[in-house]
N, C-alpha and C positions, 0 to 999 in steps of 0.2 A: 396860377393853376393850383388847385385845392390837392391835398394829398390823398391817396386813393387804396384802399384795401382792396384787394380779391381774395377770397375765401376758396378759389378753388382753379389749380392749375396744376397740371401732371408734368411738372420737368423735368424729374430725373428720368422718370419712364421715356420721354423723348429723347436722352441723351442714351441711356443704356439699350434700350429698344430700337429706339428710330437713327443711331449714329448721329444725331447731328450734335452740332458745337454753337450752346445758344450763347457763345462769348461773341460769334460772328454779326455781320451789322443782318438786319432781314437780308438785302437785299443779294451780299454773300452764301447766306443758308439756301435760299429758292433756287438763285443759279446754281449751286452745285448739289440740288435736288433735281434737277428740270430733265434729265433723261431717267429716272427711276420711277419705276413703274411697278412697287411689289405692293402700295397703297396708293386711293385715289391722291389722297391727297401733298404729296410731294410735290415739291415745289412752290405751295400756293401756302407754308407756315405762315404766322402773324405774330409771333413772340420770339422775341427774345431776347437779353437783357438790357440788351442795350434802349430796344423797343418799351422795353418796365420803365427805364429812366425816363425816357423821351413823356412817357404816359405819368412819370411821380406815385408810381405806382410802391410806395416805401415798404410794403409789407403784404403780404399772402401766406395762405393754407398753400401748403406742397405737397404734395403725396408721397406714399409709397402705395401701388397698386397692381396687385397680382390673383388670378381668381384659380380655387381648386375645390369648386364645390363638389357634394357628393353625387351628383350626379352628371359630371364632365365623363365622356367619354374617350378614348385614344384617336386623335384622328389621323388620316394617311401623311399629311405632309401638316409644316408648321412653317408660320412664318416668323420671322427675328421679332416682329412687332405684335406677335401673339399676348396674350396674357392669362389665356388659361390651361393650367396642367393640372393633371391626372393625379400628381403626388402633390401631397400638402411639402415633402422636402422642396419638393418645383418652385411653388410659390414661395418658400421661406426664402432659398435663395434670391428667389428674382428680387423683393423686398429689401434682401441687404444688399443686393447691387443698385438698388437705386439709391439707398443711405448713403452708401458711399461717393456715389455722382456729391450729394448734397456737402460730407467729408470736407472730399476734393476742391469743392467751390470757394466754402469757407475758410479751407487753407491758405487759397491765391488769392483770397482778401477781395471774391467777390460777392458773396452774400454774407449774413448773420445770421446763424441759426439761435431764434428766441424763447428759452426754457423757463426762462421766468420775470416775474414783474418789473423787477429793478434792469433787465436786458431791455423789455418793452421801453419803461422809462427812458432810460437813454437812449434808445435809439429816435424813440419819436422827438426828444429833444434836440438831436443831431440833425433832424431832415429837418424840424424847423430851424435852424440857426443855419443850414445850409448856405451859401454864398454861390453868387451867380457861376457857374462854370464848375464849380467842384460836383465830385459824382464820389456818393457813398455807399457801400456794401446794402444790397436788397435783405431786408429783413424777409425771415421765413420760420414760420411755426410748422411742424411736422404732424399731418395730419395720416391717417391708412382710410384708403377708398377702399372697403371689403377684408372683414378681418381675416382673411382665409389665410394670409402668412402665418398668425400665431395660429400654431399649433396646437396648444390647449390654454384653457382659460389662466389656467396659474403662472404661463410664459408671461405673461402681460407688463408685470414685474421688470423684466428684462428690457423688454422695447420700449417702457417708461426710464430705464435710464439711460437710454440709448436717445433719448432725445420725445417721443414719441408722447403727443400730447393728446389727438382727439381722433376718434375711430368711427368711422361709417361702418354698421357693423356686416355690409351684402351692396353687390354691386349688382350684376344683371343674374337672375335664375334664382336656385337655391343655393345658398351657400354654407358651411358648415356653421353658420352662427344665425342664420334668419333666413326670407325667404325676399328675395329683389324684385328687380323692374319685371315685368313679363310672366312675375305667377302668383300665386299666392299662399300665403301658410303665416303656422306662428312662428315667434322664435322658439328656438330650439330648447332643448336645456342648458348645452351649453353655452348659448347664446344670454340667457337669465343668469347665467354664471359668471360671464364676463360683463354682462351690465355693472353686478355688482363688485366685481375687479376692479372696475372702471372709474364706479361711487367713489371706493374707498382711496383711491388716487387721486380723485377728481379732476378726471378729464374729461372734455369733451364731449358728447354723444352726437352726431353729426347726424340726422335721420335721411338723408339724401338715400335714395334708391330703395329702401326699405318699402315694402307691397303696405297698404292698407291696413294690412291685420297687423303685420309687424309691427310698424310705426306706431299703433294706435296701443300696442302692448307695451312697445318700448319706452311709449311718452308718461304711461303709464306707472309705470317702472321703477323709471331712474327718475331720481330724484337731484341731481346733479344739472348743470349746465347743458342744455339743449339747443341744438341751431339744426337748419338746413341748408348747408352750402352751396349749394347750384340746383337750385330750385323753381317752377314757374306755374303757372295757376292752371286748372283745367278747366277753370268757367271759361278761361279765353281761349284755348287751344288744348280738345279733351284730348285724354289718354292720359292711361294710369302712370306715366311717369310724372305727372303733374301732381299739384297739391289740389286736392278738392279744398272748397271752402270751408269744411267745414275741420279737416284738417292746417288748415291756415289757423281758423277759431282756436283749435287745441293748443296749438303753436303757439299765438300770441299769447294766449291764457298763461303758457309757462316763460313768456318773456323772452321768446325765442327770435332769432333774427334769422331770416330769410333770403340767400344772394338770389339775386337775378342770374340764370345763364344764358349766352348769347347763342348756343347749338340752334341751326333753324329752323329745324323741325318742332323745335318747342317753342318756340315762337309764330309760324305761321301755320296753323289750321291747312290739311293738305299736303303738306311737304312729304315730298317723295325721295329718300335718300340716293343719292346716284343720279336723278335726273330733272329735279327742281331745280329754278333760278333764282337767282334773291334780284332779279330788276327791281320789283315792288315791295320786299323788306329794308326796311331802313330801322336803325337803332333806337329809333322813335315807338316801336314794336315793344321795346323791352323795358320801355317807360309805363306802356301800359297796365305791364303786368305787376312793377312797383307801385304804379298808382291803386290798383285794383288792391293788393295788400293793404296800402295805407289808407284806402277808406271800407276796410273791415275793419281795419284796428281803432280809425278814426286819430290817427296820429302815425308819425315816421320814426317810431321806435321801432320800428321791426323791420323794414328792408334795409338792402344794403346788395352789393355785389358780390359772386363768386362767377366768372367767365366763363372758366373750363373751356378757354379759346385753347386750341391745339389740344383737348381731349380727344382725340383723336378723328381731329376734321382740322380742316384748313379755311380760306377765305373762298374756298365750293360752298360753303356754310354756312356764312354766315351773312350776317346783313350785308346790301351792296354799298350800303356807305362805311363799313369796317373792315380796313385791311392790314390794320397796326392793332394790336392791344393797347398801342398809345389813342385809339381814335375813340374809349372810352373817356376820355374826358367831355367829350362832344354833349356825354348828359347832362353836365352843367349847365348849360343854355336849355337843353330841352326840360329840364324839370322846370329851371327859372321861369320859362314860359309859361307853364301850366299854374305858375302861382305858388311855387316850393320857393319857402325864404332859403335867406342864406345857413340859417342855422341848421331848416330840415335838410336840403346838399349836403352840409356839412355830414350831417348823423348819417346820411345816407351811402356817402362816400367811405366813409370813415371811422366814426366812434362813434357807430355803432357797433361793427366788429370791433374794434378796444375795448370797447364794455364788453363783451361776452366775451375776449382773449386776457382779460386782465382776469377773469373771476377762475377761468381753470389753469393758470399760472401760477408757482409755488413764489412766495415773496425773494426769494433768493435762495 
């Protein structure tokens, strides 16, 4: 079983948000999900750590992700699983309670949080030398879905030594640093401010969720390490949450690697949230959309995974044949199939994320 990156998974937000305890096996989490009803999707989880083991899934982008853009409004009730306030202090906090979920973990010696090259290093060296039956701390790099936590551009500083390595800089709407999925605009000013925060640290730029014009400024921009973490094509299934082709081109041009996500509305054309069925999606879907990448680029330097399984959906979601985040490995066979050697699997799985998490990593 090949070892597997994902570039995009919200677990602290599930533990500080959603109460659950992803130390439990799945099948523990659902049952004591199965009479709660404040989300669709309770009950019907597909992650959790133990689920990452079973999957070899050695390493993932984790978030911290809280939205207070300027133009959220107060609404009448909230729910625990909310993620957008009114106050930028709202969000600040909510951001350091998911840090600290992450804290927590790596204190009980269940994950690693990976700050720099020489932690990469060994860690990818440990899960290769692994021994049948042993199980090691899940590696995890601390990425922000939506920079709306920090506060102002000069904070940046701070959350970089707090762990904090690659920043999506808008999640859905406008946000105080760019404009997201569902509108459109430039970035900001201080959005070109924190780009350049960003340069001079050199982290990450994660372009996920950023509108047309944004991304197309940002990629412009920054001159630093560019990815798209949970990302999927609009030639195959349009809507502007998707990458046009021609932002794919821009992508590949700056060496950028792009996850597949498995949500299934971005995979099937049609999907209706609340009341589609994934009978007829199968994981085979989400082949397509890495295939369609790698023959723009004409090579499998650029795809790779990010899930974003339990983004806030469940197995209502997702393919019918995925009901573990372990049931990612299933691509193995279906790449193989289509004619992917073992080296492009390999990069595809894999190092390719390493190559773009080794380049905004400090050597120690």
């Amino acid at each position: 079983m090949k070892l597997l990156v994902d570039a995009h998974l919200d677990l602290a937000w599930n533990a500080a948000s959603h109460d659950r305890d992803l130390r439990q096996s799945l099948t523990e989490l659902n049952q004591r999900e199965a009479a709660m009803t404040d989300v669709p999707y309770r009950g019907k989880a597909v992650l959790t750590f133990e689920e990452m083991h079973k999957g070899n899934i050695f390493l993932c982008l984790a978030t911290l992700l809280a939205r207070s853009g300027p133009q959220l409004q107060l609404k009448k009730q909230y729910l625990r699983t909310d993620i957008d306030y009114t106050t930028r202090i709202g969000a600040f906090a909510a951001a350091h309670a998911q840090r600290a979920c992450y804290t927590l973990w790596e204190r009980e010696g269940l994950i690693r949080l990976i700050q720099t090259q020489a932690d990469l290093d060994d860690h990818l060296a440990q899960w290769n030398a692994m021994k049948p039956g042993e199980t090691l701390p899940l590696g995890m790099i601390l990425s922000m879905e939506g920079a709306d936590p920090i506060t102002e551009p000069d904070e940046l500083s701070l959350w970089y030594d707090n762990g904090l390595r690659a920043i999506g800089p808008v999640h859905y709407g406008f946000g105080q640093y760019a404009a997201g999925t569902a509108v459109q605009g430039p970035l900001t000013s201080n959005g070109k401010k924190l780009l350049e925060n960003m340069q001079r640290l050199n982290m990450g730029l994660d372009v996920t969720h950023l509108c047309d014009r944004s991304m197309e400024e940002a990629i412009d921009l920054y001159q630093g390490t560019i990815w798209a973490s949970h990302h999927n094509c609009r030639a195959l299934v349009p809507g502007d949450r998707q990458l046009s082709d021609d932002l794919i081109r821009l992508l590949i041009a700056r060496g950028a690697v792009i996850g597949t996500a498995f949500d299934a509305w971005m995979l099937k054309q049609g999907w209706e949230i609340g009341s589609s069925v994934a009978d007829d999606l199968k994981i085979e879907s989400a082949v397509d959309h890495i295939d369609h990448i790698c023959q723009l680029a004409g090579n499998t330097d650029h795809c790779a995974i990010g899930s974003d399984l339990d983004g806030g959906f469940g197995n209502e979601q997702t393919p019918c044949d995925l009901k573990s985040i372990a049931d990612l490995q299933r691509m193995d066979e279906l790449l193989s199939s289509r004619g992917y050697s073992e080296e492009d699997i390999e990069k595809i799985f894999s190092k390719n994320w390493i190559r773009a998490f080794r380049s905004i990593l400090p050597p120690s």
